[in-house]
Every structure is written in structure tokens, then in C-alpha cells.
One Martini backbone bead per residue (centre of mass of N, CA, C, O) as a GRO file, in nm:
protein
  404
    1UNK     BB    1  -2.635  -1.449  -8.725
    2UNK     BB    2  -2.591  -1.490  -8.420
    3UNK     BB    3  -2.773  -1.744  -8.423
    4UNK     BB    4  -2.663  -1.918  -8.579
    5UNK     BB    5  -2.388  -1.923  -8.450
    6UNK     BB    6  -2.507  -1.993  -8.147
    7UNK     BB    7  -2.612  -2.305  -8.298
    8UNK     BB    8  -2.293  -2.376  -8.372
    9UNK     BB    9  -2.181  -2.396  -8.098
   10UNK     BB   10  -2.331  -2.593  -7.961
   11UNK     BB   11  -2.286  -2.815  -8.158
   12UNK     BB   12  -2.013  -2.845  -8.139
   13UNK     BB   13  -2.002  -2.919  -7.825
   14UNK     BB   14  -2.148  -3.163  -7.842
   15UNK     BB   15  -1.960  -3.321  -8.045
   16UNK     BB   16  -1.764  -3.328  -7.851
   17UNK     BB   17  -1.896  -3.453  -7.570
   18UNK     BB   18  -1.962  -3.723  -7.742
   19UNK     BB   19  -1.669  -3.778  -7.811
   20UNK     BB   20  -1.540  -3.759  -7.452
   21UNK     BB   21  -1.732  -3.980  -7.435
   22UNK     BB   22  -1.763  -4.368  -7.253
   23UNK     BB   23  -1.805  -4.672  -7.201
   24UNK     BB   24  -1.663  -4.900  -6.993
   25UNK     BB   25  -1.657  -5.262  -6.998
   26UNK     BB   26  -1.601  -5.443  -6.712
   27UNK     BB   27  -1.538  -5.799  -6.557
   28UNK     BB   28  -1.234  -5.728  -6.512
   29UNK     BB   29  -1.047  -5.555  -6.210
   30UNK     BB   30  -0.865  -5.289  -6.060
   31UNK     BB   31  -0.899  -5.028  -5.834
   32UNK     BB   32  -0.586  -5.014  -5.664
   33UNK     BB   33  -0.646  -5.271  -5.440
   34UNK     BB   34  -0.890  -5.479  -5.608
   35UNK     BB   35  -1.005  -5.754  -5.752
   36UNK     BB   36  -1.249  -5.756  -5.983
   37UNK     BB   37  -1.446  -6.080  -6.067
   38UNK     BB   38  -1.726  -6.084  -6.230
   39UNK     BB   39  -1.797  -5.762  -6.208
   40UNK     BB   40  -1.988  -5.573  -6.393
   41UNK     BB   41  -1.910  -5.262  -6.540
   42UNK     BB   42  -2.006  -4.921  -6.595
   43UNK     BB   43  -1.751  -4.698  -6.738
   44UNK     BB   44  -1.769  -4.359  -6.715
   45UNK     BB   45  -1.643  -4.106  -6.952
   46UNK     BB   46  -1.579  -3.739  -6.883
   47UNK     BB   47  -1.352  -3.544  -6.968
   48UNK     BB   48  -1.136  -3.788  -6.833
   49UNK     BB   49  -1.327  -3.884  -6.636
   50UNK     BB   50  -1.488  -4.067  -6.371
   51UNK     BB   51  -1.865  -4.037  -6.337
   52UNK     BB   52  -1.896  -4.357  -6.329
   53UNK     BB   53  -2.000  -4.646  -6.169
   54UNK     BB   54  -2.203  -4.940  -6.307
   55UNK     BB   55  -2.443  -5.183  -6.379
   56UNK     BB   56  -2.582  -5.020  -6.578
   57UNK     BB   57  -2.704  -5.019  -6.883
   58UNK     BB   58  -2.630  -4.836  -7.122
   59UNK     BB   59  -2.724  -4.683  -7.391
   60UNK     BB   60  -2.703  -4.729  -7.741
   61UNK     BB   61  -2.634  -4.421  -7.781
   62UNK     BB   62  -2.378  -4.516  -7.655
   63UNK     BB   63  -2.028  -4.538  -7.641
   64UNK     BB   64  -1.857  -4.861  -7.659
   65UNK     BB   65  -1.628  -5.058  -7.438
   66UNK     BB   66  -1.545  -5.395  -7.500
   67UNK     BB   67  -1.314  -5.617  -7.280
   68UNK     BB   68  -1.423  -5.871  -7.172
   69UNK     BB   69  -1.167  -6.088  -7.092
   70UNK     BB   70  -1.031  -5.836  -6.990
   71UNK     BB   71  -0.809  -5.621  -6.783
   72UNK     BB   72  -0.857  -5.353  -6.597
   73UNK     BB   73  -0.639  -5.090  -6.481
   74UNK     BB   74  -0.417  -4.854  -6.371
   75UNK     BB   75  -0.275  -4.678  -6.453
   76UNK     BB   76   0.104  -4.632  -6.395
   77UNK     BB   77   0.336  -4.570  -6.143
   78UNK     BB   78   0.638  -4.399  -6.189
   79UNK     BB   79   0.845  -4.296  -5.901
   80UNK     BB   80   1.158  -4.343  -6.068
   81UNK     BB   81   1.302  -4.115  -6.280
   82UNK     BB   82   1.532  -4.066  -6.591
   83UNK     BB   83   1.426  -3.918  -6.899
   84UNK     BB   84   1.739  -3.741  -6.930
   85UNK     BB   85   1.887  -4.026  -6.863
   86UNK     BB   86   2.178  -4.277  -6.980
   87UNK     BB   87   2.337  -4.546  -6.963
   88UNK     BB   88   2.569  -4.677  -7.173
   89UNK     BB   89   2.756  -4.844  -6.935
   90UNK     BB   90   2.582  -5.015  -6.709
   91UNK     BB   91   2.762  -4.973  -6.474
   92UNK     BB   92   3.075  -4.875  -6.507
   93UNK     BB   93   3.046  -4.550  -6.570
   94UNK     BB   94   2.860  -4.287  -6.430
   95UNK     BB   95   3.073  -4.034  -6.498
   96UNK     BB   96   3.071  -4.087  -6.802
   97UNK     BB   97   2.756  -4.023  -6.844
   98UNK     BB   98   2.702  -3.770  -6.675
   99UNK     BB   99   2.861  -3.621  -6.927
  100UNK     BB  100   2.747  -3.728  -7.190
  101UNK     BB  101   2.455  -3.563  -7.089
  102UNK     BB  102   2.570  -3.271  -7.032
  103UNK     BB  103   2.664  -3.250  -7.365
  104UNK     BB  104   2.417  -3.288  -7.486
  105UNK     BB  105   2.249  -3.154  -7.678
  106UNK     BB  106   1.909  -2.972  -7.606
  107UNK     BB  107   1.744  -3.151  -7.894
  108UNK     BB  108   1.837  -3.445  -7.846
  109UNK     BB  109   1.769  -3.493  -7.530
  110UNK     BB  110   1.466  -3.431  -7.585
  111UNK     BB  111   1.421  -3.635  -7.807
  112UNK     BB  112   1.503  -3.898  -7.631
  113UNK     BB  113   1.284  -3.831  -7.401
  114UNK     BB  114   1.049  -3.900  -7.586
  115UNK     BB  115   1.108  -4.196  -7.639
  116UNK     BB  116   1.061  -4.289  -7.356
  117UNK     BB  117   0.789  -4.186  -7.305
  118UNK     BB  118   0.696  -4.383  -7.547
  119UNK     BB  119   0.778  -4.655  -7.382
  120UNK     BB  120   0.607  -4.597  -7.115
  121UNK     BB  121   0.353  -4.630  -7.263
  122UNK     BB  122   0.358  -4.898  -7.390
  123UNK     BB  123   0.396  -5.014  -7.062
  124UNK     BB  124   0.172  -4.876  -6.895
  125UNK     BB  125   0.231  -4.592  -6.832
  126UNK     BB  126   0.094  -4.252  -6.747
  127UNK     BB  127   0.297  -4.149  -6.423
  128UNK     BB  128   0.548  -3.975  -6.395
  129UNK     BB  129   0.862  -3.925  -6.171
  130UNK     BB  130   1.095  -3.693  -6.224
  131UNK     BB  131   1.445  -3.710  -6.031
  132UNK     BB  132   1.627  -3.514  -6.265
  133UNK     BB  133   1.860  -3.451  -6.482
  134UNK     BB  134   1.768  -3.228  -6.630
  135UNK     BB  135   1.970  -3.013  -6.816
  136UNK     BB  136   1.849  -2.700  -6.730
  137UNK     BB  137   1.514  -2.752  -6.737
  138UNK     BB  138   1.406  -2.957  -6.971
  139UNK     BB  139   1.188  -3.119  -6.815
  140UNK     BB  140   0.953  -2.861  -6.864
  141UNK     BB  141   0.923  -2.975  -7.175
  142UNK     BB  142   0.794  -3.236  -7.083
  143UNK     BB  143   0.540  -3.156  -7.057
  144UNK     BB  144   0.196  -3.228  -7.166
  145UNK     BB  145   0.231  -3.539  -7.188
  146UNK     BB  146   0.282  -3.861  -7.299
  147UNK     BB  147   0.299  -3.918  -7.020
  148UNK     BB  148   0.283  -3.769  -6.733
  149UNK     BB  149   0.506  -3.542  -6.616
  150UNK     BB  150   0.701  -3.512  -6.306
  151UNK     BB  151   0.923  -3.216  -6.187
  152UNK     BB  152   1.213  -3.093  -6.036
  153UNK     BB  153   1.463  -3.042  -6.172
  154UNK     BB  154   1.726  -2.966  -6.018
  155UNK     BB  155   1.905  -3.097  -5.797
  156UNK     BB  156   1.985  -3.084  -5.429
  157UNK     BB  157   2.331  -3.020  -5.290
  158UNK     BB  158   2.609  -3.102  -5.178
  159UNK     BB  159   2.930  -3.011  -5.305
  160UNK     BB  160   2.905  -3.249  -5.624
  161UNK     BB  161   2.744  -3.454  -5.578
  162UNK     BB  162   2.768  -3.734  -5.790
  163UNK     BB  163   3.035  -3.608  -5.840
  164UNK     BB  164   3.360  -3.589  -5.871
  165UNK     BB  165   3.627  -3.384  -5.712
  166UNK     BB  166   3.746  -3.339  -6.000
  167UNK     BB  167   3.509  -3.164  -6.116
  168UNK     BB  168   3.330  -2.914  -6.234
  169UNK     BB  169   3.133  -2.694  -6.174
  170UNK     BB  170   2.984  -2.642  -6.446
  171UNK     BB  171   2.914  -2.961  -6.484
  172UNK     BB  172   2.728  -2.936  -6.258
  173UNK     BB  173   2.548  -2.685  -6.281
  174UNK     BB  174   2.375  -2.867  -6.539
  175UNK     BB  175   2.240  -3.077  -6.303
  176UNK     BB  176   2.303  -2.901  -6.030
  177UNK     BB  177   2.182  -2.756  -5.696
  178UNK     BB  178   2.437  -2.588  -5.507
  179UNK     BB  179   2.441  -2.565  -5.182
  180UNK     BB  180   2.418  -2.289  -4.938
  181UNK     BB  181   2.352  -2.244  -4.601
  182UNK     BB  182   2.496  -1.956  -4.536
  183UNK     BB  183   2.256  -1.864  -4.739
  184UNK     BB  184   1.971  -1.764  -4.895
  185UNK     BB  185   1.741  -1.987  -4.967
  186UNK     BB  186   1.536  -1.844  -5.109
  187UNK     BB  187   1.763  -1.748  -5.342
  188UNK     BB  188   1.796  -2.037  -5.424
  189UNK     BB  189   1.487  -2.136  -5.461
  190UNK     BB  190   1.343  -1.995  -5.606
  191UNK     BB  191   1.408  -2.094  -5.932
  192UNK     BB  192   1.128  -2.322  -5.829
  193UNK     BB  193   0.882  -2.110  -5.858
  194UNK     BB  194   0.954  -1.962  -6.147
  195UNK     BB  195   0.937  -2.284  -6.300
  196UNK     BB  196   0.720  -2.460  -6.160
  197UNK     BB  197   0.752  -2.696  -6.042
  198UNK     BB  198   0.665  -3.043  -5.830
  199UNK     BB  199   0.917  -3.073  -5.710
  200UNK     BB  200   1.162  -3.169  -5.456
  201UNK     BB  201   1.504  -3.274  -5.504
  202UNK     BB  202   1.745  -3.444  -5.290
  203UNK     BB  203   2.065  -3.502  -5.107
  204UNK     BB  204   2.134  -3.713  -4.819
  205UNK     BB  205   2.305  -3.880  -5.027
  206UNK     BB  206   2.619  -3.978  -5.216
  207UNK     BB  207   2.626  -4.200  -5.526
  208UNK     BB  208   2.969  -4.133  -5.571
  209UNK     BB  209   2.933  -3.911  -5.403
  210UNK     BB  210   3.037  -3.704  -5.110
  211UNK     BB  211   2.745  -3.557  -5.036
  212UNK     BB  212   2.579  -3.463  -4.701
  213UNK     BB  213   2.306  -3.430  -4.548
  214UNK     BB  214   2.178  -3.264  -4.276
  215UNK     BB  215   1.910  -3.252  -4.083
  216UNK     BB  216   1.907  -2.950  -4.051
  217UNK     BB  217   1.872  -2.921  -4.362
  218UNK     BB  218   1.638  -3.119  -4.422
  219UNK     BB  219   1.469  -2.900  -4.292
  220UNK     BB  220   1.508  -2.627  -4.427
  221UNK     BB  221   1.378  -2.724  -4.667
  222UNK     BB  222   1.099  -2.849  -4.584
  223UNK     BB  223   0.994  -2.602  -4.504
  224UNK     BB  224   1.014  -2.465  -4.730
  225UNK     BB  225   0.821  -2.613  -4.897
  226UNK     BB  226   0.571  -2.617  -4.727
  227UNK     BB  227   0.568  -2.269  -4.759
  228UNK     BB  228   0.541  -2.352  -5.101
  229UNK     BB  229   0.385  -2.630  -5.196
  230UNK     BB  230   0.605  -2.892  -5.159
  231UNK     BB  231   0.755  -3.167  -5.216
  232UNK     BB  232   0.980  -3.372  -5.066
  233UNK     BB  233   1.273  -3.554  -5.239
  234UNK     BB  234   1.460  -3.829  -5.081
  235UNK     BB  235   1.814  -3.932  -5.162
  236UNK     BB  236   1.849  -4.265  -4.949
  237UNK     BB  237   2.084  -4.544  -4.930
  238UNK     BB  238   2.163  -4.536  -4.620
  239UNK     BB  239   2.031  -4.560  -4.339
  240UNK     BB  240   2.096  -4.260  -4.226
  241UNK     BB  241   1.978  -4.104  -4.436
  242UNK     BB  242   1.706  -4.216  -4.381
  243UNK     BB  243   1.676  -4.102  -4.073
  244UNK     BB  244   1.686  -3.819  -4.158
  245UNK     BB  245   1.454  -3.789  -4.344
  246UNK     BB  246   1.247  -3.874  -4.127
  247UNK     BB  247   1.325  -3.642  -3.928
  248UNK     BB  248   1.203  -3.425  -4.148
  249UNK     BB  249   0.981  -3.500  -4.336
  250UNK     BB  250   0.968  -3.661  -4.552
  251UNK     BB  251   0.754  -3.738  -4.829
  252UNK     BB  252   0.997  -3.898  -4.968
  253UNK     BB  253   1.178  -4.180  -4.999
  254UNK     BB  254   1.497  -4.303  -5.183
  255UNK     BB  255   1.586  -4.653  -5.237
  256UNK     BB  256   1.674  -4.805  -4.950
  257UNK     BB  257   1.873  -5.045  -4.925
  258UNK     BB  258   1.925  -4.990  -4.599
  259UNK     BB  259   1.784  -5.174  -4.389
  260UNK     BB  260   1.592  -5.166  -4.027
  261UNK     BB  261   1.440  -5.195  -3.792
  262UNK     BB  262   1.377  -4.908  -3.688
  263UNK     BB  263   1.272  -4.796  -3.968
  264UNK     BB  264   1.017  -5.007  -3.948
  265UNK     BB  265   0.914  -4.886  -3.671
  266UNK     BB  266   0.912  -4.587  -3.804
  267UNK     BB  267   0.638  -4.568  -4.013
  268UNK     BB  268   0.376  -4.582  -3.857
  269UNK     BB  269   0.448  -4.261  -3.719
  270UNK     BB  270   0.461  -4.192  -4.011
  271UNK     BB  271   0.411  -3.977  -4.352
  272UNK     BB  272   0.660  -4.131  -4.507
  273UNK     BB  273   0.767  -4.259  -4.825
  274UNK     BB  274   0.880  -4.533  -4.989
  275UNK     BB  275   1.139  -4.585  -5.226
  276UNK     BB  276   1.200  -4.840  -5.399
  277UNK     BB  277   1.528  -4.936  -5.586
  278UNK     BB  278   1.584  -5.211  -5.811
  279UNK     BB  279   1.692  -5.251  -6.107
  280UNK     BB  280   1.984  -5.325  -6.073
  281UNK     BB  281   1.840  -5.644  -5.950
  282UNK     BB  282   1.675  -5.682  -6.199
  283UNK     BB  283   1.871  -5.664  -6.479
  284UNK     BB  284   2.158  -5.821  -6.401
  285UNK     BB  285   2.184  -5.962  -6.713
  286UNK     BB  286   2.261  -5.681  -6.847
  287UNK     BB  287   2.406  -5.522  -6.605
  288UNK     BB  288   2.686  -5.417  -6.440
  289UNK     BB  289   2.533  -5.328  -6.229
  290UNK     BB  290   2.486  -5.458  -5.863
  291UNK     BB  291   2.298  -5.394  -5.660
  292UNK     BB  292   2.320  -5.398  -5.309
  293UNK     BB  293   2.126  -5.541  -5.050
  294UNK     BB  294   2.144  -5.481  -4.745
  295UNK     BB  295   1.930  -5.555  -4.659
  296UNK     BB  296   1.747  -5.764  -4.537
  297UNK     BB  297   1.522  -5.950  -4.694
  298UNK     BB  298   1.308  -5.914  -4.496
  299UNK     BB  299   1.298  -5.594  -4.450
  300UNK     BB  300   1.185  -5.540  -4.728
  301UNK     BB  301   0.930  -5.690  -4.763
  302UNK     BB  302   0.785  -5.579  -4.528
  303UNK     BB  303   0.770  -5.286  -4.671
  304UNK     BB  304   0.639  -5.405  -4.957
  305UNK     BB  305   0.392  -5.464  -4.734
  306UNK     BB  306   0.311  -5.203  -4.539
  307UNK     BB  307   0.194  -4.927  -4.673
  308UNK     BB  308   0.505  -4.716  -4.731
  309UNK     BB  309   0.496  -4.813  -5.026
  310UNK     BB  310   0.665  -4.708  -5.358
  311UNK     BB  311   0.731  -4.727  -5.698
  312UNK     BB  312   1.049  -4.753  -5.870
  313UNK     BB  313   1.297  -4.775  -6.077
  314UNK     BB  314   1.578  -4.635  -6.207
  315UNK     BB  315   1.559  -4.650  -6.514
  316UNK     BB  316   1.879  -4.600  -6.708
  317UNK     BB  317   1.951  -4.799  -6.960
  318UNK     BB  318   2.120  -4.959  -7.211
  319UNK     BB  319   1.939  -5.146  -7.378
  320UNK     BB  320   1.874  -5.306  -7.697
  321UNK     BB  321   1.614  -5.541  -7.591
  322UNK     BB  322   1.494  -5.268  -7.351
  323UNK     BB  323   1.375  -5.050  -7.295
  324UNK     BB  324   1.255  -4.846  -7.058
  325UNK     BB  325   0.975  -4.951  -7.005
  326UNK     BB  326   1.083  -5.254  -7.011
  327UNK     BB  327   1.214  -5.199  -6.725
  328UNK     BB  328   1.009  -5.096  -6.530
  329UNK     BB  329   0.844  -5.365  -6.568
  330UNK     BB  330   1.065  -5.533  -6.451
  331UNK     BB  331   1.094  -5.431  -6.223
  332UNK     BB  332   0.785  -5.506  -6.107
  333UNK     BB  333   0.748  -5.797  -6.186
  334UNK     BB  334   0.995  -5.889  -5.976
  335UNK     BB  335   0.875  -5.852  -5.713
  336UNK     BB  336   0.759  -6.156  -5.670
  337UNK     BB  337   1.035  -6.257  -5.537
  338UNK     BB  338   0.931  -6.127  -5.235
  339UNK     BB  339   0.638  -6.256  -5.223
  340UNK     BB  340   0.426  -6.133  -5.404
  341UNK     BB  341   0.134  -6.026  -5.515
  342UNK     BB  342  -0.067  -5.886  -5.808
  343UNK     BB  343  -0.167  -5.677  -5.600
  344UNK     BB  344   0.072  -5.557  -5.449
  345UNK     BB  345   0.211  -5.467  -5.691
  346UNK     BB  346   0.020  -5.284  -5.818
  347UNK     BB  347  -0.012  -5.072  -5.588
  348UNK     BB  348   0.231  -4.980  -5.574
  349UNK     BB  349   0.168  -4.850  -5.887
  350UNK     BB  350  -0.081  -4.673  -5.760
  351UNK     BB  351  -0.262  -4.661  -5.492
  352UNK     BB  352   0.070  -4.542  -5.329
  353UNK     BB  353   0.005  -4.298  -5.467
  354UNK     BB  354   0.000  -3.944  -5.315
  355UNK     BB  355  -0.033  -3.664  -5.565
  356UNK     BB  356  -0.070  -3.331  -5.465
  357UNK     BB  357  -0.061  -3.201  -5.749
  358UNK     BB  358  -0.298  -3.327  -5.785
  359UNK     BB  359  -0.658  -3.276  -5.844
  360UNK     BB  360  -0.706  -3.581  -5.936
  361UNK     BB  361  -0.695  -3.929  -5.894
  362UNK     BB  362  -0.482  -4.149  -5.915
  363UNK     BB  363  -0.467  -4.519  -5.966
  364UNK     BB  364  -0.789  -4.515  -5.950
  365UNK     BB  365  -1.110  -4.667  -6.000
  366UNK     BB  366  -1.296  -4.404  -5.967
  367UNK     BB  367  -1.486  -4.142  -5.870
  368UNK     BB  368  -1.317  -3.864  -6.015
  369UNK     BB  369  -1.085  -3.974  -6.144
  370UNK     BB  370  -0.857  -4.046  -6.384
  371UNK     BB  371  -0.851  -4.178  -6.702
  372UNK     BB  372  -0.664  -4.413  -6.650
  373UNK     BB  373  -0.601  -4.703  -6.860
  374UNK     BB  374  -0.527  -5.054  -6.876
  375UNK     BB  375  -0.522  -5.305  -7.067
  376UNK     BB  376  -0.529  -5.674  -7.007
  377UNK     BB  377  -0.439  -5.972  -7.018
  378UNK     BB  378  -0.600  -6.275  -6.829
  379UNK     BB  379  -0.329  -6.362  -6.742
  380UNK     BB  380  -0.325  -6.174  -6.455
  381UNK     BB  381  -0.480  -6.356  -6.301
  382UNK     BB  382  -0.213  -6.570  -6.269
  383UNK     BB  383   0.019  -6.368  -6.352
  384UNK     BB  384   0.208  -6.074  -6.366
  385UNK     BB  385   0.321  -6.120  -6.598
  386UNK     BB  386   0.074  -6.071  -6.748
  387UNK     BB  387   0.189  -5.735  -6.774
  388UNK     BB  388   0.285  -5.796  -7.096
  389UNK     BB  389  -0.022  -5.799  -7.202
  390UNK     BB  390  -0.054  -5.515  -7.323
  391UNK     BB  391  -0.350  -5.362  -7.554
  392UNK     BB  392  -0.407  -5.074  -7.361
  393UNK     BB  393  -0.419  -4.695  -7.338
  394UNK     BB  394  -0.522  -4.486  -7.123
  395UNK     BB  395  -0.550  -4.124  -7.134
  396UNK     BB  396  -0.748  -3.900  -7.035
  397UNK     BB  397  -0.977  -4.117  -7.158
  398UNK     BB  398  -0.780  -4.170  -7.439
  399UNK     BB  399  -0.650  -4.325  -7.665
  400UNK     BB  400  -0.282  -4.434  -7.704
  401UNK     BB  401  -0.284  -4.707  -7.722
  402UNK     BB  402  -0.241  -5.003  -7.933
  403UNK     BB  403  -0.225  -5.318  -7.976
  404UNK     BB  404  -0.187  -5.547  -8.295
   0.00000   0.00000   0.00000
């Protein structure tokens, strides 16, 4: 009987270990750098990731999966997401969205954010970084999910964070943790350890809100990161506060609109990564909202091909006509009007992003990769806009979408 078992047992493993294997014949790709185009390769996928890429044919009874003259990219990557975050008023009164989504049900928000997650996934986004609005960890309960969600809890500001100086300290603790410098640091921010979160996203400049924290602050918060293996992801909208987060050694800084030559000076001796977030001038059809960049419009462009640039869209608005899957990608593709070609706006959204909690490498097709890869429509190499057809979504190996 023992022996049945265990050649019962190892058939089992191997038709699951057969179902999880198969290879992808691709012409046209792009690796995360650069487009390979009529370069024929055969990739190995096992146990979700990238076991190997060759150009030799694998045998026939290998299961093949060939996407003819249609191109591979690498799963995209929004790193400025709010996932359980809607604006209804489309940038017309944003205190009115914050307050109206931490009373929503924590039911209704979460069943909303799978929503969202599923529009994510079907417009070719893999791995998202979700940046607070967390609803009190709400967050948490998204992870293992289809888009993979990195999740930082609630953000963490001084003053009352976003909201204005009416409103009440419980309506904020809702959403965001109100730090005391005077007192433990340890004991305020244990509990993203004890959550065991993927990073920590702070405020050092707030609008609407009041709340600035100081470089002395924002150093405070990095070692306590640094000491505890967390990445720090920094809220700076204007010049000021962008260059404070920098002298702190932030992993990440976001927003970015506020630009000037000095910042742009100090990239290259810096370690942080710039995230700008267009979606407001993205989509300024749609929504009331039209921030303005403030920095030169040539500052922007710098940055955005400079290699310390990675994408986020800040895609938060309830338009009728596009989810927010749709949203993001809308923000990604605008990017070609500051005169982008479609492999540089691809980095942005691919290897420009270097994710320090993943145990293996996202956003490009190489050996030991995730085998993140979405299919698209050939009209990707004469114009970026080709990735609104996009036809296959692979997420960890495995076909999560497919459009018909």
C-alpha cells in the first residue's frame, strides 16, 4: 500500500510539475531595455518563472505557446497606486472623496478594490505598489492577489495628514498615522512590522493638507526603514520637499511636479528614484482636477529619460468611460508627448523599477524572472499607443487574462 501511495504521489507531481511548464515562441520582444525584433527565442517557463531562453527548438512534446508576430513585454508596473481609493468628484473637492471613502462599509471598499485590481490586470499591469488610503490595513487583505498588490498600511504624516484642519483626529486615524516626533519611534511605527507591510510611505509635504516634515524627520523615519529592511516611499510635491527627501536618502520619491535644475543635478550621486505622477494632466479631459507642473516643461522630459525616473499614475478618478486600469494606462501612454520613444516609456513601467522585497526579478524577461508577460498587438512597434491592444496577460506563468 505504501508503495502505491508513493508512485501515486510522484505521478501527481509530475503532471502538475507538466501543467506548470511550457514554452513561449516569441519574434518580436522587448526585454525590459530594448525591443528584439525578429529575433526568434524560445521561453522556458517553470513554476512561474524564466528557466531559461534559447533559440533552440524545444521538443514536440513540450506544450507551445506561439504568439506569431504579435510582441512579449514584460508584465507593466504602476508604482503609484490607491487601490481602495476612489475620487467621485474627479478633482473638484478631494476632502469630500477622502471622507466618503473611510466611511464606506470595509466590505463594500474591499470588494471595490478587487474591482479595481481586476481592471488593472486586464489592461497588462502585473505588480502594483499601493501607496495608503489603506481604510486601517485594509490593504493587507489584498495581497496574493491577481495583479500582485505591494501594500505600505496607512501613510504616516504629522499635523492631519491630507485632510483639512477641521476635520477630526479620529476621521484621520482612518486613514493615515499621525507620528509624534517627541515621543518612540520604535513604539509608533512597530505596528508596520507586526503587519509586516512592504514599505513604508510617508508625507514630507501635504496638499491639501498642512502637515511638512523636516529633513531631521525624514532621516528619523529612513534609519528606523534602513534598521528594519523596509523601503521608504516619499509624498514630495514641490521642490522643497523633494530636495529634503533626497538629502534624507529616500528609496523612492513621488510626485515630483515641482522640478529644477539642481534636483536634476543631484540624481546622478543620489540612490533615489524619482516617481512622477502625470495622471492629473493625463486625463485632464475627463476629470476637474488639472494639476499643474510646475517645473520647466524641459526639466520633466530630463528626468523622464534620465534612468532615476520610474511610472506611477496616482490614477484615482471614477470616469464612467474608463476604469482605472484603463486610467493608468492612459497615463503611461501620454508619456510619448514629452517626446518619448515606446521603449522608454516601456523602462519607465518595467526594469526601472527595482522592487527590493521581491525574492526574484519583475519588469524584464530574462533567466530567473517572474514570468509576468503580457501579449500585444504588432502595431506596438510603430506606435506606443499599440498597447491599448493588448491580447494575453501572464501573471506568475500562468494566463490570467485573455481578451477574445
Amino acid at each position: 500500500m505504501k508503495i502505491v501511495s508513493l508512485m501515486l504521489s510522484i505521478l501527481i507531481c509530475g503532471i502538475a510539475q507538466a501543467q506548470s511548464q511550457f514554452y513561449m515562441k516569441a519574434n518580436n520582444w522587448f526585454d525590459g531595455s530594448e525591443f528584439h525584433i525578429n529575433e526568434t527565442v524560445f521561453i522556458k517557463v517553470s513554476k512561474g518563472v524564466i528557466d531559461s531562453i534559447s533559440t533552440s527548438i524545444p521538443s514536440k512534446k513540450e506544450k507551445l505557446i506561439d504568439i506569431k508576430d504579435d510582441v512579449l513585454i514584460p508584465g507593466l508596473i504602476d508604482g503609484h497606486t490607491h487601490v481602495l481609493f476612489e475620487d467621485a468628484t474627479n478633482g473638484k473637492d478631494f476632502q469630500k472623496a477622502l471622507i466618503a471613502n473611510l466611511h464606506m462599509n470595509r466590505k463594500k471598499r474591499k470588494k471595490e478594490g478587487e474591482k479595481v485590481l481586476q481592471a488593472y490586470l486586464e489592461s497588462g499591469f502585473t505588480t502594483l505598489i499601493d501607496l495608503g488610503n489603506s481604510g486601517e490595513f485594509i490593504d493587507l487583505e489584498l495581497r496574493n492577489r491577481k495583479p500582485r498588490v505591494m501594500v505600505s498600511g496607512p501613510g504616516i504624516s504629522v499635523e492631519k495628514a491630507q485632510f483639512s484642519k477641521e476635520s477630526s483626529l479620529s476621521d484621520v486615524s482612518k486613514e493615515y498615522l499621525i507620528i509624534d516626533f517627541s515621543k518612540n519611534i520604535n513604539e509608533q511605527l512597530r505596528i508596520y512590522k507586526e503587519k509586516k507591510v512592504d514599505f513604508i510611505k510617508v508625507y514630507a509635504d501635504n496638499d491639501p493638507g498642512l502637515g511638512i516634515m523636516s529633513v531631521e524627520q525624514l532621516k528619523i523615519i529612513k534609519k528606523w526603514c534602513d534598521e528594519n529592511n523596509f523601503q521608504l516611499h516619499v509624498h514630495s510635491e514641490e521642490s522643497p520637499s523633494i530636495k529634503r527627501a533626497l538629502d534624507a536618502k529616500a528609496d523612492y520619491i513621488h510626485h515630483v511636479y515641482d522640478l529644477d535644475e539642481e534636483i536634476l543635478n543631484r540624481l546622478d550621486s543620489s540612490t533615489s528614484i524619482l516617481v512622477p505622477t502625470y495622471s492629473g494632466w493625463a486625463l485632464k479631459d475627463y476629470i476637474s482636477e488639472t494639476r499643474e507642473i510646475n517645473g520647466p516643461f524641459l526639466n520633466q522630459k530630463k528626468l523622464l529619460k534620465s534612468g532615476h525616473a520610474a511610472f506611477g499614475s496616482d490614477a484615482y478618478f471614477k470616469i464612467p468611460q474608463m476604469d482605472r486600469g484603463q486610467q493608468a494606462l492612459e497615463s503611461l501612454i501620454s508619456l510619448t508627448k514629452w517626446g518619448l520613444s515606446t521603449s522608454e516609456i516601456l523602462k519607465l513601467a518595467t526594469s526601472n523599477w527595482n522592487v527590493k522585497f521581491m525574492k526574484r526579478p519583475i519588469g524584464v524577461i530574462q533567466k530567473f524572472a517572474v514570468a509576468d508577460f503580457i501579449v500585444v498587438d504588432h502595431e506596438i512597434l510603430k506606435s506606443i499607443e499599440g498597447l491599448r491592444k493588448i491580447k494575453m496577460v501572464f501573471f506568475k506563468g500562468k494566463k490570467a487574462h485573455e481578451k477574445h
